[in-house]
Every structure is written in structure tokens, then in C-alpha cells.
C-alpha positions in Angstrom: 0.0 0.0 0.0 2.6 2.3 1.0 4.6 1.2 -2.5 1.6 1.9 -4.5 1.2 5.1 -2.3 4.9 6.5 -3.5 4.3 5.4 -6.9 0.9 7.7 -7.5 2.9 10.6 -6.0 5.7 9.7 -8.2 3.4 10.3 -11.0 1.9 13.1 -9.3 4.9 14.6 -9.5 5.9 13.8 -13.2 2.5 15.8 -13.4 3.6 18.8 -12.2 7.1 18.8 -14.1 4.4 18.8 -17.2 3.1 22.2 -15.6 6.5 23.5 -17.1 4.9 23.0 -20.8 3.3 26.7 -21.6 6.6 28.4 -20.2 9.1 26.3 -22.2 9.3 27.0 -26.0 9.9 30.9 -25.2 12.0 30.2 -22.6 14.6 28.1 -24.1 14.0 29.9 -26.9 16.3 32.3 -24.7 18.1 30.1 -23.0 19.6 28.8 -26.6 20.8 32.4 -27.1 22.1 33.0 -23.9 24.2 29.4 -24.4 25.4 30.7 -28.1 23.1 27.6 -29.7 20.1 28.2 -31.9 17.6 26.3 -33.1 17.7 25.4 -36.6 15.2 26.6 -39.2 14.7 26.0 -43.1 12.8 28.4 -45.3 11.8 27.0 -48.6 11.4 29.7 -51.4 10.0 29.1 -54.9 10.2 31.3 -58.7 8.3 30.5 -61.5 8.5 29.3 -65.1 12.4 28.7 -65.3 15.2 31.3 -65.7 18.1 31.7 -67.9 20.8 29.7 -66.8 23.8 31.3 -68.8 22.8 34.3 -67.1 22.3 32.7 -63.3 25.0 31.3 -61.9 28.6 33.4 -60.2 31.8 32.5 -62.0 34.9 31.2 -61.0 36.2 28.3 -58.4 34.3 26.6 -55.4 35.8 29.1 -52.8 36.4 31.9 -54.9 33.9 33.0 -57.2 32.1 36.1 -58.2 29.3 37.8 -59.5 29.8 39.6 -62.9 28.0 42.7 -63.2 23.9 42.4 -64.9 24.0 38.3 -63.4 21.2 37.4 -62.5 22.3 36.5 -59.1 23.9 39.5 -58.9 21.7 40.6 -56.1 23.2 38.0 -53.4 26.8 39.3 -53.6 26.1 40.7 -50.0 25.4 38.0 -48.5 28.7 35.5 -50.8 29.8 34.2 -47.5 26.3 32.4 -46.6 25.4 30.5 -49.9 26.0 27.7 -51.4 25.0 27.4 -55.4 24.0 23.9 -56.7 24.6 23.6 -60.1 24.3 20.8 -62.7 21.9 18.6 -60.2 20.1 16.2 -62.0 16.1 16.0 -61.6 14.3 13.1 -62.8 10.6 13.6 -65.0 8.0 12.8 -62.6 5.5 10.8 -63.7 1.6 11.8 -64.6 0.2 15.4 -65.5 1.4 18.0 -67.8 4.4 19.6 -67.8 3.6 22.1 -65.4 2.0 20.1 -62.9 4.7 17.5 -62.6 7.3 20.7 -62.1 5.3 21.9 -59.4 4.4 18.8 -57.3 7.5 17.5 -57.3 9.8 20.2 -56.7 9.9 19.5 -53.2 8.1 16.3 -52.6 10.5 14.3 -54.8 7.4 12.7 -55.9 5.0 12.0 -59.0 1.4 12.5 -59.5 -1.5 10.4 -58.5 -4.1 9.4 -61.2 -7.2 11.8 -59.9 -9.4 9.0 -60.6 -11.1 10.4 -63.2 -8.9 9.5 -66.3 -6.2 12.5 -65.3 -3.8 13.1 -62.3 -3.8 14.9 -59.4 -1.7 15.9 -56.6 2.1 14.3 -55.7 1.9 10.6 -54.2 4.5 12.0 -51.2 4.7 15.1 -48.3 7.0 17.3 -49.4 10.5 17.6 -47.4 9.1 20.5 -44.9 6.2 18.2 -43.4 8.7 14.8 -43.7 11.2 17.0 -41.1 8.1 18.3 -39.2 6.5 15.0 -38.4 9.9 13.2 -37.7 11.6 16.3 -35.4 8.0 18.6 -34.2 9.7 21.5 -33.1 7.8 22.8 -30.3 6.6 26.2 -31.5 3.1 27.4 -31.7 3.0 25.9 -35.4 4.7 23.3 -36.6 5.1 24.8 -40.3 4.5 28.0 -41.6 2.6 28.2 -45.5 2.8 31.4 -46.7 1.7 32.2 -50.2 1.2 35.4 -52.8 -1.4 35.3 -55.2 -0.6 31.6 -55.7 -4.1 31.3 -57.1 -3.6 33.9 -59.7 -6.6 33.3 -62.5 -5.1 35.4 -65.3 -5.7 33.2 -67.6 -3.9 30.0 -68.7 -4.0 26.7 -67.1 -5.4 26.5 -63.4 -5.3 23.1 -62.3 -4.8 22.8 -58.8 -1.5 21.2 -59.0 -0.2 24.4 -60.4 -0.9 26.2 -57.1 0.7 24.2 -54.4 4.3 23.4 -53.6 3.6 22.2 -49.7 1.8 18.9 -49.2 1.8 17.6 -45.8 0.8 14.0 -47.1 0.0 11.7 -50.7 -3.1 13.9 -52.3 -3.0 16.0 -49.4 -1.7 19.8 -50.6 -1.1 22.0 -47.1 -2.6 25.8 -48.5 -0.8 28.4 -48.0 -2.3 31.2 -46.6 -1.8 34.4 -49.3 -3.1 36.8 -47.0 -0.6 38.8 -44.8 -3.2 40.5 -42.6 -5.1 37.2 -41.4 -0.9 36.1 -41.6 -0.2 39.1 -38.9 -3.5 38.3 -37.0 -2.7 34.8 -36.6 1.2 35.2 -35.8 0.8 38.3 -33.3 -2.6 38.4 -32.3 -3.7 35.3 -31.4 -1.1 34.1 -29.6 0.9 32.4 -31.9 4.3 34.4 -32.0 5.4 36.3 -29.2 5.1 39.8 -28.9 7.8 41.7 -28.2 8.6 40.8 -24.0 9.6 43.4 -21.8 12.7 42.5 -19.6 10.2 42.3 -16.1 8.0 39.7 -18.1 10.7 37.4 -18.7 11.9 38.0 -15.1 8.6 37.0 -13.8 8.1 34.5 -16.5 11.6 32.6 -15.1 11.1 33.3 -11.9 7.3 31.6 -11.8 9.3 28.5 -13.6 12.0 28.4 -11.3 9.6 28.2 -8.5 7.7 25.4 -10.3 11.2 23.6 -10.5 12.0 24.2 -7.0 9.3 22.4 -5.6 9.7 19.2 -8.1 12.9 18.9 -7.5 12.3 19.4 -3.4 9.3 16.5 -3.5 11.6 14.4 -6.1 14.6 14.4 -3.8 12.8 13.5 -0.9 10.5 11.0 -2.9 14.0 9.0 -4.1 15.1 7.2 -0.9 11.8 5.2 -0.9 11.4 3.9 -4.2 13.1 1.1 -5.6 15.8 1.1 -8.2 13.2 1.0 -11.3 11.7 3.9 -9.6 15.0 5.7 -8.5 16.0 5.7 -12.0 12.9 7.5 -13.4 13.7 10.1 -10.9 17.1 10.8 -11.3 16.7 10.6 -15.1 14.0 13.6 -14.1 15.8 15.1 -11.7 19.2 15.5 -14.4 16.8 17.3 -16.5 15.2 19.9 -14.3 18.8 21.0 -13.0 19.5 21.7 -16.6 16.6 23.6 -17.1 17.4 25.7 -14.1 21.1 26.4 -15.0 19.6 27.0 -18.2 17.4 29.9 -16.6 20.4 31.0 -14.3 21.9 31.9 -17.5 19.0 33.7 -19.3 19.5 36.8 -20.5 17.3 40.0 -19.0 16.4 41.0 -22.6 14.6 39.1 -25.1 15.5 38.7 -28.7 15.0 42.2 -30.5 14.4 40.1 -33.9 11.2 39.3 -31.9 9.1 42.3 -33.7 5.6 42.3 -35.1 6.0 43.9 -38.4 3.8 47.3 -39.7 1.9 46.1 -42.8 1.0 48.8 -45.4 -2.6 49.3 -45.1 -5.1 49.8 -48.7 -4.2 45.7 -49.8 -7.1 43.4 -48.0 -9.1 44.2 -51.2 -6.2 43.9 -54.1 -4.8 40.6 -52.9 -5.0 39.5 -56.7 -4.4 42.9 -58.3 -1.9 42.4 -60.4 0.2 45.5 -59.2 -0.2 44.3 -55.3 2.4 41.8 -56.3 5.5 43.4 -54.6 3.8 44.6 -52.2 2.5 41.4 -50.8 5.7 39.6 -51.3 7.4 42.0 -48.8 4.9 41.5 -46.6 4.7 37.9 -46.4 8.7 38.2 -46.2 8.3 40.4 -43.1 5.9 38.1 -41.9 8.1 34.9 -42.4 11.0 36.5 -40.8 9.1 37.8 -37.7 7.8 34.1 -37.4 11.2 32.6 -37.4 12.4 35.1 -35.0 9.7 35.3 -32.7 10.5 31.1 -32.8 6.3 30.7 -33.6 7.8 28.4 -36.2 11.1 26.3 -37.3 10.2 25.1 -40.3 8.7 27.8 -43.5 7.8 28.3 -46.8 6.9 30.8 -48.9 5.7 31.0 -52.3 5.9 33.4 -54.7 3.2 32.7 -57.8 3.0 29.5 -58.9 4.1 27.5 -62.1 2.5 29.0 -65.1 2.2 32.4 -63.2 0.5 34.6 -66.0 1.6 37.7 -64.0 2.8 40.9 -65.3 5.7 42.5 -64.3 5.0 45.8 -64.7 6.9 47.6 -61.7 10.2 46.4 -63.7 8.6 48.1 -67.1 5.2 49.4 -68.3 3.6 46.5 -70.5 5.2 43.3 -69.8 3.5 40.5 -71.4 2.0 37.8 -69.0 5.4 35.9 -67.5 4.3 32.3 -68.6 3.6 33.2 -71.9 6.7 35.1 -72.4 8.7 32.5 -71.0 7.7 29.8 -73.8 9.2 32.1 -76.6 12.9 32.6 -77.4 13.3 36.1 -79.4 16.1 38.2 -78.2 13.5 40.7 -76.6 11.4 37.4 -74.7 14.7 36.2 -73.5 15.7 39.6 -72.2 12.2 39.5 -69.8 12.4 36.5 -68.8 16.1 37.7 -67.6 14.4 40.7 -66.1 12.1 38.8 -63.9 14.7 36.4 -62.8 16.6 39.4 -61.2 13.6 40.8 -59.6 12.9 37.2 -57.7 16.6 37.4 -56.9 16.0 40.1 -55.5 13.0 39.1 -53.5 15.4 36.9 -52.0 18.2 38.6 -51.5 15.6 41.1 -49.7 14.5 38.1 -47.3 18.1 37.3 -46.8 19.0 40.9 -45.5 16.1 40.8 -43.4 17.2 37.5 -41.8 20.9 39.1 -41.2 19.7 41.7 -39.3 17.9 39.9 -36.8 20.7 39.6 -34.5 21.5 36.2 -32.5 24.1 36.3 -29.8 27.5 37.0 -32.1 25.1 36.0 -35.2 21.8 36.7 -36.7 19.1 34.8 -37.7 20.6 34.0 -41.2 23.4 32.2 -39.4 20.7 29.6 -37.7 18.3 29.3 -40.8 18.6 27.7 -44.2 17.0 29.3 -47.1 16.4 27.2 -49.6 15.2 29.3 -53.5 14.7 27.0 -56.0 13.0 27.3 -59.4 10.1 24.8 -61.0 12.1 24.2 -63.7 15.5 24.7 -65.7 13.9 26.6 -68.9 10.3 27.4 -69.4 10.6 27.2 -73.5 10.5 23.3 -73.4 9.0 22.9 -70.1 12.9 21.5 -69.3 13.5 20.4 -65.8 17.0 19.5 -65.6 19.9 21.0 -64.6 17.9 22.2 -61.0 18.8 25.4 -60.3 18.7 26.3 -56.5 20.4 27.9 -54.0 21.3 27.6 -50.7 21.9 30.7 -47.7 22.5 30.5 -44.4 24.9 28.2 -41.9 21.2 26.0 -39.9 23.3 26.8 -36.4 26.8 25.2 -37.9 25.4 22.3 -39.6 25.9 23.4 -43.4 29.6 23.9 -44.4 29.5 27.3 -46.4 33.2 28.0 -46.2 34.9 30.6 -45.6 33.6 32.6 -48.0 30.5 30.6 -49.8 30.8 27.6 -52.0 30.2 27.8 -55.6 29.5 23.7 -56.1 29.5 21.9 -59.9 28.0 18.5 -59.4 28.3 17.9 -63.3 25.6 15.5 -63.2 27.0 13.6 -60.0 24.3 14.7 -57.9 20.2 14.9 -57.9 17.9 17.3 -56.4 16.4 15.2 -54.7 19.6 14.2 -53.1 19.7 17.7 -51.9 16.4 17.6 -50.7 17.7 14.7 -48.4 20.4 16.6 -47.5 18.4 19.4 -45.9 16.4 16.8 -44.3 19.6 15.5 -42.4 21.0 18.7 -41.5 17.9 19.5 -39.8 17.5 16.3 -37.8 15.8 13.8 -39.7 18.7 11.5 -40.1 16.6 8.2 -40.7 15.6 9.3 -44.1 16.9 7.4 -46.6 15.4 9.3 -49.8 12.7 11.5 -50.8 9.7 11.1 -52.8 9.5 7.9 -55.6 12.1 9.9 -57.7 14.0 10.1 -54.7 18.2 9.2 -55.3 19.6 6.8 -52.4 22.4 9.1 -50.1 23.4 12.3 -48.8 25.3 15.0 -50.9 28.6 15.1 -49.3 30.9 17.9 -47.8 27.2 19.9 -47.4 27.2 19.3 -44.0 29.7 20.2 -41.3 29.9 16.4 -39.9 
């Protein structure tokens, strides 16, 4: 009786350590930083209807390469010591759907289409790589993944099949959809709860000092629980025990300050009814960039993606000149003035990203910022729109994911020459950020790690 007696409190007192739940993300959130380790996050990024390779990639060697002036990536120099180019992956054809649809499922599920069951195909037969790391690591933030989206169901004209829209799929036929609208975003992340708002230093003070008491009195009951329990028991506890000390040198080390990354951002107001103009492009893209980045550093998420368009975008670019002709259709012809857009708009989505990666290095992380702890990952749907051509991929990397990726000293310019598959890359990523058990990616997916990616 008195065995059983010890046990139930035991128990008890496992239920009170799980009292500690609502305090911890934030919290070691801040202990992480005041330690010098981050958590790691991936950002996935996605451009539309191909590029113009010749024009894309830096020149030169792996560790010394740079950007000629009018190339398209151009835009990154800034930021030469985070990335990593991948160039000449291959990328198999995925099976079922048009051309379109098969770039766009499978860019990052690895995966080909289902048959829709009405003569046609649908959606990937795979998650893509953001809900594989999810599921297998659940970072314990207010949301597990982040979709963000702008204008991704653009009806311009052109084909509109569903596949066309969605790059995020959190299971076989199961697209996740992004949400394209950065007030409901804002209202979701810093209004409800969901990202913390900016926390004064007496908040956090109270907020540790409310935990530390909670710890206090486990660890009191725990200790003075041990000597009657026997060794099954006694090893529960002072598995328990080990932890909660760490915790609370974790706290004695907190700083008084939070992170100043952790900021809601001020959204332009006039939009809520042009989400789908075709001028509110920009715009919304540098809103849902603010967004994402507030997200990551307000740790409401690990794991994001954000997507500009979709494949067979029909959009007009007219901020980058008055009458552009509707991107997908442009990209199909191959005149010397068609060419020249399609260059155009592949420097303004460089520069989208180059714009998320300055707002990612200026969120600052103990001797780092944000961009040092987060992988961005911009990849296109396809090689060259013309042909609907998929391979070589064309992606880049930026950012270190807390030490895991090896970007040199002063970024890595990397020529697989055919060596290497996307979806290889894909895998990659997915070890770097914890899911070490996968062993490939989709039913395209290539068997093994890239290696001399990551730092071990």
C-alpha cells in the first residue's frame, strides 16, 4: 500500500514537471541564445516558369567565385559568405500530369502525381520535405510549419489546375494551403497568440522566476520521494531530476532582454481588397517576407515556406517596365526581346530573395543573426520554361542551420556535373535538420546524402 502510495505521487509529481509546458518554447527559446546555440530553421522559397541559366549562376572556383556585373544573381553578392549554389543537379521527370504540374508537385516532394481517378492526375503521391522533417523532429513552436503564399491562385488566364498552385503537401493527395493573405498572416502570428510579442525585460523576469519556483518544488518532493522507491523507480527520478537541473542552470543563464528580432512587423494598409491585383504583387511579397522573418524570429515556427506565384504564373511584371506580357507566356518564346524579360524577372525574384536574406541578417543572435541559424532554400520549378525543361535544377542555398551546413569561408560555388540529384539535396536538408533516418525523398528520390554539405 505504501509502494503503490509512493508510486501515485511519483506520478503526481511527473505531473507537475508537465506544468512547465506553456513556459518552455519561449523560454529556451532564450536560453539557446544566452548558451550561443540556436535552433535550426529551413525556409523554402520558390520562382516560377524557369530562368536563364547562362545568365544565373557566379563565375569562378568553389571558394572563390564572383558575381559579374547584370548576373542574375547578382543581387546576393552581400550575403557571398552564406550560400552555397548547386549547379548541374540532375532532376528526374516525374510521372503523370502536364508539364507544369509535374514541375510543381515535385519540386519539393521528390514525388509524381496520382491518377485523380477520373482518367487525369492529381496531386504528388508523397509530403513534401518541410512536413517529412516536421513529423519526424515537431519542433515545439506554436506551429509546426509555416505556408505562406502570394497570389498563388492567380486566375489570369492559362491553365489552373490545382496542381499548379501548391508546392507544400503535408501527405499523398494532401496539398497543405498556404495562406496568401498577410493580414489574417499578422493576425494569426501576433494576435492570437501564436508568435510572441515583443517581452519586456520584467516579463521574462517574472516568466523565469514563476518557472523556477515550479522547478524548486519538483525537484524538493523528487529528492525526498528518491530514498523510498526502488531502483526502477529511483531511475525515473534521477533521469527527471538531471533534466530539471539543466533547465534551471539554463534559466540562471537567461539573459534579461529578449531577442530584438522578436518584432511584429507594420503592414502597409489599402491591400485586404487587391490581394489579386496584379500591381499588389511586390507589395504582398514583402509582406509575407516580413511576416516569415518575424515568425522565425519570434521562434512561432522552425520550419517555412513561402511562395511566390505559382508555375504558369500569368503575371505581369509591370513595376520592372510598363507593358510586360504575361510571365508564362513570355517565358515559352525565345526572341532576343522574350529572352531579355524572362532575364528581367529572374533578377527581380533574386532580389526578393536577397531582400528576405538581408532581413534575416539583421535579426541579431548572440554573435550571429538569424541567417546564421536558418537555411533558405530558392529553387525554381524548372530549368527553362521554353521546353518545359526540368534538368539541370537550379537552386540555392543561404544561411549556416546553427553550424550544420559547411559554407566555407567565403561561400561555395558547387558543380556536381551531373554527380548529384535534387532530390539528393532535398535529403540533404532533411539530415541537417535532424531527420537523419531518411533514406530518400519522394518515388524519384536518389539513395544518399550529398557530401561535404554538412559540417559532420
Amino acid at each position: 500500500m505504501h509502494r503503490d502510495l509512493d508510486r501515485r505521487r511519483f506520478l503526481r509529481m511527473l505531473g507537475v514537471s508537465l506544468a512547465l509546458g506553456p513556459f518552455v518554447p519561449y523560454l529556451n527559446r532564450r536560453a539557446e541564445a544566452a548558451l550561443g546555440t540556436f535552433p535550426r530553421r529551413l525556409l523554402l522559397t520558390f520562382a516560377p516558369n524557369g530562368t536563364v541559366e547562362e545568365k544565373f549562376w557566379p563565375v569562378g572556383t568553389e571558394t572563390a567565385f564572383t558575381f559579374p556585373v547584370g548576373q542574375i544573381t547578382e543581387p546576393l553578392a552581400p550575403f557571398q559568405k552564406s550560400l552555397i549554389f548547386a549547379k548541374n543537379l540532375t532532376r528526374t521527370k516525374p510521372r503523370g500530369g502536364g508539364p507544369h504540374e509535374v514541375a510543381m508537385g515535385s519540386l519539393f516532394t521528390g514525388a509524381s502525381l496520382n491518377p485523380d481517378g477520373a482518367g487525369g492526375y492529381g496531386f504528388p503521391n508523397s509530403a513534401s520535405l518541410d512536413q517529412i522533417i516536421a513529423a519526424k523532429v515537431l519542433p515545439p513552436t506554436a506551429f509546426s510549419t509555416l505556408e505562406l503564399a502570394v497570389q498563388h491562385n492567380e486566375q489570369l488566364g492559362g491553365n489552373t489546375d490545382p496542381t499548379t498552385k501548391y508546392m507544400i503537401y503535408s501527405g499523398p493527395n494532401l496539398p497543405k494551403l498556404p495562406n496568401d493573405d498577410p493580414y489574417q498572416v499578422f493576425s494569426s502570428l501576433m494576435l492570437s497568440g501564436g508568435a510572441a510579442s515583443p517581452v519586456t525585460p520584467d516579463a521574462l523576469a517574472r516568466t523565469r522566476a514563476q518557472k523556477k519556483s515550479v522547478i524548486d518544488l519538483v525537484l524538493g518532493e523528487l529528492t525526498a520521494l528518491n530514498p523510498k522507491v526502488d531502483m526502477e523507480d529511483h531511475a525515473k527520478i534521477e533521469a527527471h531530476l538531471a533534466g530539471l537541473r539543466e533547465i534551471e542552470k539554463r534559466l540562471d543563464v537567461m539573459p534579461a532582454t529578449p531577442s530584438v528580432g522578436c518584432v511584429a512587423p507594420v503592414l502597409p494598409s489599402g491591400y485586404a481588397a487587391k490581394l489579386y491585383d496584379n500591381d499588389s504583387f511586390p507589395a504582398l511579397v514583402k509582406m509575407q517576407n516580413d511576416l516569415v522573418v518575424a515568425a522565425l524570429a519570434c521562434d512561432s515556427t522552425r520550419i517555412a515556406s513561402v511562395q511566390w506565384s505559382r508555375t504558369f504564373s500569368m503575371l505581369r511584371h509591370n513595376w520592372i517596365a510598363a507593358n510586360a506580357p504575361a510571365h508564362h507566356t513570355n517565358s515559352h518564346l525565345t526572341t532576343a526581346d522574350a529572352v531579355d524579360w524572362q532575364y528581367k524577372i529572374s533578377v527581380w525574384y533574386c532580389q526578393q530573395f536577397a531582400d528576405l536574406l538581408q532581413k534575416l541578417s539583421l535579426v541579431q543572435e548572440g554573435n550571429g543573426s538569424l541567417l546564421d541559424n536558418t537555411l533558405a532554400v530558392w529553387s525554381y520549378d524548372m530549368n527553362l520554361g521554353a521546353g518545359h525543361v526540368l534538368p539541370p535544377h537550379v537552386a540555392v542555398l543561404a544561411g549556416g542551420l546553427s553550424g550544420a551546413i559547411n559554407t566555407g569561408a567565403n561561400g561555395r560555388f558547387l558543380d556536381f556535373q551531373g554527380s548529384y540529384d535534387w532530390t539528393q539535396l532535398l535529403l540533404t536538408i532533411g539530415h541537417a535538420m535532424g531527420a537523419t533516418d531518411l533514406t530518400s525523398i519522394g518515388d524519384l528520390g536518389v539513395p544518399g546524402i550529398i557530401p561535404g554539405i554538412l559540417t559532420s
